[in-house]
LUMDREN-399811 format. One line per field, with one value per residue (C-alpha): residue number from 1; residue in three letters; chain; x, z negated, y. Coordinates in Angstrom, 3 decimals, decimal comma. Layout:
REM residues N
seq = c(NUM; ...)
type = c(ALA; ...)
mol = c(A; ...)
c1 = c(X; ...)
c3 = c(Z; ...)
c2 = c(Y; ...)
END
This chain:
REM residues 245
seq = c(1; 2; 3; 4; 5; 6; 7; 8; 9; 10; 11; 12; 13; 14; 15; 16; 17; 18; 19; 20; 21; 22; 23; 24; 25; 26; 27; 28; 29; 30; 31; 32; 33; 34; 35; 36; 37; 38; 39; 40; 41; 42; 43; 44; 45; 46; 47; 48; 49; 50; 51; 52; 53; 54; 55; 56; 57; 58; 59; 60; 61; 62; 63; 64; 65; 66; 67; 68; 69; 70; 71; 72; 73; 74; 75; 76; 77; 78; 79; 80; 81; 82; 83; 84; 85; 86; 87; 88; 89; 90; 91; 92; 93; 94; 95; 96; 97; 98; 99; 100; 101; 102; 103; 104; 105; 106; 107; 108; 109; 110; 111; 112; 113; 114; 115; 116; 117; 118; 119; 120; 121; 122; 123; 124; 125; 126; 127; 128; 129; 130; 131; 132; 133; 134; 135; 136; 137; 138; 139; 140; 141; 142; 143; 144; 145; 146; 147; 148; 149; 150; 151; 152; 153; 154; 155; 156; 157; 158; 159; 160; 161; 162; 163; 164; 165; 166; 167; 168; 169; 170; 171; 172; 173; 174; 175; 176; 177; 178; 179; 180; 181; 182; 183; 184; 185; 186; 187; 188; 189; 190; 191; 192; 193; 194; 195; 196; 197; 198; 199; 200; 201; 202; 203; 204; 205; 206; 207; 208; 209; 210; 211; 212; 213; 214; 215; 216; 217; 218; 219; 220; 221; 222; 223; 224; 225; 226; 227; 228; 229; 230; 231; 232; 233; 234; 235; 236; 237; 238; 239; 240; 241; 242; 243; 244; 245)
type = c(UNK; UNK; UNK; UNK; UNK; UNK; UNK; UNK; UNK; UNK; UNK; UNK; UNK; UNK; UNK; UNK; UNK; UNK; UNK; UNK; UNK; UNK; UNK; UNK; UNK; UNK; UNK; UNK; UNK; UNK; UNK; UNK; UNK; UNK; UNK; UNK; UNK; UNK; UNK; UNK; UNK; UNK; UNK; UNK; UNK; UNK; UNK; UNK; UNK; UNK; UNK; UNK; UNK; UNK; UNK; UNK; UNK; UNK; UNK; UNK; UNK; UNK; UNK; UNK; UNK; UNK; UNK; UNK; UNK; UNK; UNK; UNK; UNK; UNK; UNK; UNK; UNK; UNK; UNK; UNK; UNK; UNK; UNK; UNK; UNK; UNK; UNK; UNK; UNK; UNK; UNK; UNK; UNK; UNK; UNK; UNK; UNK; UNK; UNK; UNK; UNK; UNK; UNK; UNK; UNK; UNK; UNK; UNK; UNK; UNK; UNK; UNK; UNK; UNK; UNK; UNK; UNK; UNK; UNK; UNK; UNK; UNK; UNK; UNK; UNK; UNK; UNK; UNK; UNK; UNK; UNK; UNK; UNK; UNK; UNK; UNK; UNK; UNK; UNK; UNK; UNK; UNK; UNK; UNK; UNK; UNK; UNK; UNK; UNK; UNK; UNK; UNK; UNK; UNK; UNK; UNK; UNK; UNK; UNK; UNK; UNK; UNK; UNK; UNK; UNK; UNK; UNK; UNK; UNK; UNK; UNK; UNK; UNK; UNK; UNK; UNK; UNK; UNK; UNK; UNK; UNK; UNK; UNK; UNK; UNK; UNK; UNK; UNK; UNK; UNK; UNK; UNK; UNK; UNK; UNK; UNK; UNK; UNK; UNK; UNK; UNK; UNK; UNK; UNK; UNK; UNK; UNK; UNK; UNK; UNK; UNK; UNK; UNK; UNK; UNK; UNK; UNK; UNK; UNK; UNK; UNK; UNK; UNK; UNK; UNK; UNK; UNK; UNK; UNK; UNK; UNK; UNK; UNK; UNK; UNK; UNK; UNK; UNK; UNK; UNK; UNK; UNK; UNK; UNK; UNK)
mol = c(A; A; A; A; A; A; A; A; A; A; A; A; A; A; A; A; A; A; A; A; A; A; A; A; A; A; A; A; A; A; A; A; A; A; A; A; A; A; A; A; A; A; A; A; A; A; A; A; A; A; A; A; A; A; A; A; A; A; A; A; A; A; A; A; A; A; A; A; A; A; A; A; A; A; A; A; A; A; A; A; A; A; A; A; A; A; A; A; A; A; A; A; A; A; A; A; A; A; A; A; A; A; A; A; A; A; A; A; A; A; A; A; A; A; A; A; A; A; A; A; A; A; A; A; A; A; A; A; A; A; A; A; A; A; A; A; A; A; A; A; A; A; A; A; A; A; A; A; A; A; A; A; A; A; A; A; A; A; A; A; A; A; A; A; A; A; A; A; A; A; A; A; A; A; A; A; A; A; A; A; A; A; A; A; A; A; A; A; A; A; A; A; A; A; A; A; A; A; A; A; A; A; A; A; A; A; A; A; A; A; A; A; A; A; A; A; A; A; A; A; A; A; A; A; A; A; A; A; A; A; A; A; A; A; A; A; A; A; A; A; A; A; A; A; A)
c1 = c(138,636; 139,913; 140,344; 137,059; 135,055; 131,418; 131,941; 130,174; 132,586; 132,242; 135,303; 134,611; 137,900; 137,909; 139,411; 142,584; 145,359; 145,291; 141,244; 142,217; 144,838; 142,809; 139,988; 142,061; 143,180; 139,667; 138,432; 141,341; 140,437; 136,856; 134,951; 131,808; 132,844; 130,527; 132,858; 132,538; 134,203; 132,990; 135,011; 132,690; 135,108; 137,764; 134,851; 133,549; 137,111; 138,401; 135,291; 135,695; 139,087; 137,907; 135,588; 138,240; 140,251; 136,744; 136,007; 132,483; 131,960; 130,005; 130,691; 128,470; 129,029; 128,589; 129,836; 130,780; 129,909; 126,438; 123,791; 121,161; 124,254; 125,614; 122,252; 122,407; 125,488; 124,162; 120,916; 122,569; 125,268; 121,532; 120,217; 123,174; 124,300; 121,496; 123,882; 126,906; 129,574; 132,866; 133,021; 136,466; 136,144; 138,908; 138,065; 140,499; 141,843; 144,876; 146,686; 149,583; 149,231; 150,114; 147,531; 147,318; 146,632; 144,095; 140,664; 137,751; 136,071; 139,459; 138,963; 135,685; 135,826; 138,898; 137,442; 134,174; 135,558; 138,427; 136,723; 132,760; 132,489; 134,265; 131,371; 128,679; 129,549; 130,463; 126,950; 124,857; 127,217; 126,647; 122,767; 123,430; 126,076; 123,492; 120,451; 122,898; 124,612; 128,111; 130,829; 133,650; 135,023; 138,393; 139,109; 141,685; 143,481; 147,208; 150,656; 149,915; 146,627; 149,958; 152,673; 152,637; 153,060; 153,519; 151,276; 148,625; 146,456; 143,409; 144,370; 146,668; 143,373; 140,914; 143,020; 143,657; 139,732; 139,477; 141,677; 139,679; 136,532; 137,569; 138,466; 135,121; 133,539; 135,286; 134,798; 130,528; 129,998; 132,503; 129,931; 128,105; 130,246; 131,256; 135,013; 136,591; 140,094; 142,070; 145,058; 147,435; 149,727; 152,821; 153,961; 152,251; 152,793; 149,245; 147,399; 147,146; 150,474; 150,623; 153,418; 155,101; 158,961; 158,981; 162,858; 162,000; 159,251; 161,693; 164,782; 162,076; 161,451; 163,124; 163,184; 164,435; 161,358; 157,631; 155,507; 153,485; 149,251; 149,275; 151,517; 148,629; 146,116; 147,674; 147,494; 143,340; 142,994; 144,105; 142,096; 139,010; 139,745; 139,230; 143,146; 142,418; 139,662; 140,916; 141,413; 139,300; 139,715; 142,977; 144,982; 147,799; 150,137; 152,044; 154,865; 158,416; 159,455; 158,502; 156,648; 159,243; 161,557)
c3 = c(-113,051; -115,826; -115,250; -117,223; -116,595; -117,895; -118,851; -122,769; -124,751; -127,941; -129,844; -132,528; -135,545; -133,502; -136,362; -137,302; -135,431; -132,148; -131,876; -132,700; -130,410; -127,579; -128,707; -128,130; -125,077; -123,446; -124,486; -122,868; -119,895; -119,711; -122,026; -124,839; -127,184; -130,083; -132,733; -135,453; -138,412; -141,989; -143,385; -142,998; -144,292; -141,934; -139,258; -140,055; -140,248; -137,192; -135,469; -136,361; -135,292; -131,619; -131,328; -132,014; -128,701; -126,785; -127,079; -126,911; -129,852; -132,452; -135,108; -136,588; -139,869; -139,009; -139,952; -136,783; -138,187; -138,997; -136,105; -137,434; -137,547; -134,255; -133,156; -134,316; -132,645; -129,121; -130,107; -130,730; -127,728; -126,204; -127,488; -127,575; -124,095; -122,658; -121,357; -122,593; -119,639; -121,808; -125,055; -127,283; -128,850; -131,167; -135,200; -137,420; -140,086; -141,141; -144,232; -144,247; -146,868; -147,387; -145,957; -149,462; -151,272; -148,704; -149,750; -147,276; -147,679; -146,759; -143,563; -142,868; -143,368; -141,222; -138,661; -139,073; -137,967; -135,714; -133,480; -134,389; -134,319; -131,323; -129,424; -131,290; -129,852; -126,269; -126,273; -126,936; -124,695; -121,856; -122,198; -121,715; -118,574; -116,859; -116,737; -115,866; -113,002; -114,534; -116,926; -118,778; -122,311; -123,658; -126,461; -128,789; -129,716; -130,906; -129,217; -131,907; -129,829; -127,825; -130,646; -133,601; -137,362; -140,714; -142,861; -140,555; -139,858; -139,793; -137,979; -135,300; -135,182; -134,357; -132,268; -129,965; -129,662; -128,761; -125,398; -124,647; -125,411; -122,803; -120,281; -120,538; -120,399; -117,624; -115,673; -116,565; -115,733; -112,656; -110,316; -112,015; -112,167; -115,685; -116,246; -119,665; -120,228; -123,719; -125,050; -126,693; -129,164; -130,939; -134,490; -133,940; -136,613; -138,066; -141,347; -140,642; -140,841; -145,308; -147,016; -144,305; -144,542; -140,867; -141,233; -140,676; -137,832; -135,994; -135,828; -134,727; -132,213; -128,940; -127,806; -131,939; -132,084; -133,388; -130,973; -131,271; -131,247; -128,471; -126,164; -126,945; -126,106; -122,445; -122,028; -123,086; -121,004; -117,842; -119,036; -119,689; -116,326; -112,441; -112,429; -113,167; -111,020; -109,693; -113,326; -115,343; -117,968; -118,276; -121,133; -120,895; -123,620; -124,812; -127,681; -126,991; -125,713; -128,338; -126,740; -123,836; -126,475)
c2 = c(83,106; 80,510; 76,700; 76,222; 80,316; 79,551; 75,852; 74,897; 72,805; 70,854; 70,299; 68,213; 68,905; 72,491; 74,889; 73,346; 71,756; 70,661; 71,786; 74,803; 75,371; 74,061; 76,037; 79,423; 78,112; 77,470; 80,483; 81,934; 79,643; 81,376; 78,463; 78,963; 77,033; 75,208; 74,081; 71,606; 70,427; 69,531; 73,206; 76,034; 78,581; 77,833; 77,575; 81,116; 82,846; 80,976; 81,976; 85,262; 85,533; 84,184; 86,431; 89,611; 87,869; 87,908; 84,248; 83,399; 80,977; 79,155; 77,537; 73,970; 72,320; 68,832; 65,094; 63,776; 60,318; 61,293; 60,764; 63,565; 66,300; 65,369; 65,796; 69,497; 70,008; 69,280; 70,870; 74,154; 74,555; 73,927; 76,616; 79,211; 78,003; 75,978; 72,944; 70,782; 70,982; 69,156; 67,212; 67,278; 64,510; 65,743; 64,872; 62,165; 61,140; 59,307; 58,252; 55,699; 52,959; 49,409; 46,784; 44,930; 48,184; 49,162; 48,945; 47,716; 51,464; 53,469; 50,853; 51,597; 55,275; 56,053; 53,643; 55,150; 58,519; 58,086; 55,365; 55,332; 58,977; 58,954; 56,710; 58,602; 62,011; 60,699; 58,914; 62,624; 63,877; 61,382; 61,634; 65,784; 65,254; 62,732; 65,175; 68,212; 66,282; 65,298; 66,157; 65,633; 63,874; 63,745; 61,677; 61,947; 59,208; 58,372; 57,141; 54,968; 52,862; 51,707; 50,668; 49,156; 51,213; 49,568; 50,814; 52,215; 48,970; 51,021; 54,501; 52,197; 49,692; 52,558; 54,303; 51,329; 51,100; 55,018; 53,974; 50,981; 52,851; 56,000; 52,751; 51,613; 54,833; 55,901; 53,294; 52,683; 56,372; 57,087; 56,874; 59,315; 62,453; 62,223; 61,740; 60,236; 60,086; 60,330; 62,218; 60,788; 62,508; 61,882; 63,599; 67,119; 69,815; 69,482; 69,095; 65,923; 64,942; 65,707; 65,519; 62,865; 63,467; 65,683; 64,838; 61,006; 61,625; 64,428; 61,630; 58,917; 60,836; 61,195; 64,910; 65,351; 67,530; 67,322; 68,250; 71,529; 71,567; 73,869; 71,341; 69,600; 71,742; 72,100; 68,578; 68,370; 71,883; 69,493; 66,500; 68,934; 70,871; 70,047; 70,101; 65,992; 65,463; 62,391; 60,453; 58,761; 55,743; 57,283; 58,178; 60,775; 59,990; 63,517; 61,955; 63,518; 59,624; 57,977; 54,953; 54,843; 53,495)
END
């Protein structure tokens, strides 16, 4: 039996980078998994290849910012797996960019997905987990909702919010059998990194290392799993040492 056999997850950002790597480790772990993310090419083929290791997926093109989508997304794990048991509350974006060049819009939109989208999902999910008797959200947010990064007003802004959100979350709901905590990550080899000089981000970091997605995907596998029954309104920051410093 796997740390999550029969459990229906939602990882929103689910084909690429850390959601995918936590993807392939629930399904390992015995999860269905519905999985969203605006690419429905990547979705298919990652799907696909799921399916060839025995996962039980699906895949749902959806804006996570967008109410009527999100709505889809819950309707169909519904309807392929008739409950919600875990939410990934994975998707982000990030670009690094001087706060005088930085229009209002590049503000809005990266808050709009990386802390707004964040609540918007966790809200369909709560209404699911209090009819079915409990459940459980991680959030992902950023080492950098602790610290400080020039150039990052927005990301670091919305981030910080995504911790404080899961505190509140946690904490209105604990009584209720539904858990929220966040992970945290450091520099992880993902897409979402660019073109950032991986020289500069390895030799800011302590361990000398980036940190890989599926380090990360152990860490939301124990947020997402009974192994952390006892936390909630946590966040479990995975960075190589960085904020220690």
């Amino acid at each position: 039996m796997g740390k999550l056999q029969d459990k229906v997850a939602v990882i929103t950002g689910g084909v690429s980078g850390i959601g995918a790597a936590s993807a392939t480790l629930f399904a390992a772990e015995g999860a269905k998994l519905v999985l969203v993310d605006m690419n429905q090419e990547l979705g298919d083929r990652f799907i696909e290849e799921l399916k060839g290791q025995g996962g039980d997926a699906v895949f749902v093109k959806a804006d996570v910012t967008n109410e009527a989508d999100v709505q889809n997304v819950f309707d169909t794990a519904k309807s392929q797996f008739g409950k919600v048991d875990i939410l990934f509350n994975n998707a982000g974006i990030g670009s690094v960019k001087p706060t005088e060049e930085l229009t209002y819009a590049e503000w809005r939109r990266t808050v709009e997905v990386d802390l707004d989208a964040v609540f918007l999902n966790a809200q369909f999910a709560i209404k699911e987990f209090l009819q079915n008797g409990g459940g459980v959200i991680v959030n992902t947010a950023s080492m950098y909702g602790w610290v400080g990064s020039p150039g990052s007003a927005a990301y670091n802004a919305a981030k910080g919010g995504v911790i404080n959100l899961t505190r509140s979350l946690g904490l209105e709901y604990a009584e209720r059998n539904i858990r929220v905590n966040a992970l945290c990550p450091g520099f992880i080899e993902t897409p979402i990194l660019g073109d950032t000089d991986r020289e500069f981000l390895t030799n800011a970091t302590p361990m000398k290392r980036l940190g890989q997605p599926e380090e990360m995907a152990k860490a939301a596998l124990f947020l997402a799993s009974d192994d952390s029954s006892f936390m909630t309104g946590n966040s479990l920051i995975v960075d190589g040492g960085y904020t220690a410093q």
